[in-house]
C-alpha positions, 0 to 999 in steps of 0.5 A: 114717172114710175108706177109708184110716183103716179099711184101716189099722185092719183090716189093723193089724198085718198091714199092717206085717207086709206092708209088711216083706215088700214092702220084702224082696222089692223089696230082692231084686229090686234085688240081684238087678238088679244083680247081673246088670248086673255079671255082663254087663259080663264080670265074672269070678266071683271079681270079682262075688264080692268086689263082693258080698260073695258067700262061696261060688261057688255064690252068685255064679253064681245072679246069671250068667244067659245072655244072647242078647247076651253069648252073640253076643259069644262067638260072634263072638270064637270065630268072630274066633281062628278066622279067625286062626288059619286065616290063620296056617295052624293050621286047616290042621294045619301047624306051620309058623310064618308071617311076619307 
């Protein structure tokens, strides 16, 4: 008898059992990839929620981790309406419209 052909006879059902719980917990992960991948490319919740199959916010938002990269991309488009609005004299407290 092989190592093989006694691992499996020792293990028998256990190793089936193991084999499932394997596969679940890489199906997981896989779904848990992807989710994230989704949520990154700005999807909003109720966008993710319908490509999943996600019934409930709560759901959703398990897969919407914070990124470095996303959180640079905020950043600067916060700093970019700023900057505009600055030029346009909103920064300023005035009211006064500004020609273009």
């Amino acid at each position: 008898m092989d190592a093989h052909t006694a691992g499996v006879v020792l293990l028998g059902g256990a190793g089936a059992a193991l084999l499932v719980w394997a596969l679940y917990k890489i199906g997981k992960v896989l779904i848990a990839v992807f989710e994230a991948l989704a949520a990154a490319t700005g999807a909003s919740t109720k966008e993710l929620m319908a490509r999943m199959g996600h019934s409930s916010i709560r759901a959703a938002l398990i897969y919407q981790h914070a990124s470095r990269t996303r959180d640079k991309q905020i950043a600067d488009a916060i700093s970019q309406n700023v900057g505009q609005a600055r030029l346009k004299g909103h920064a300023r407290g005035t009211t006064a419209e500004t020609t273009d």
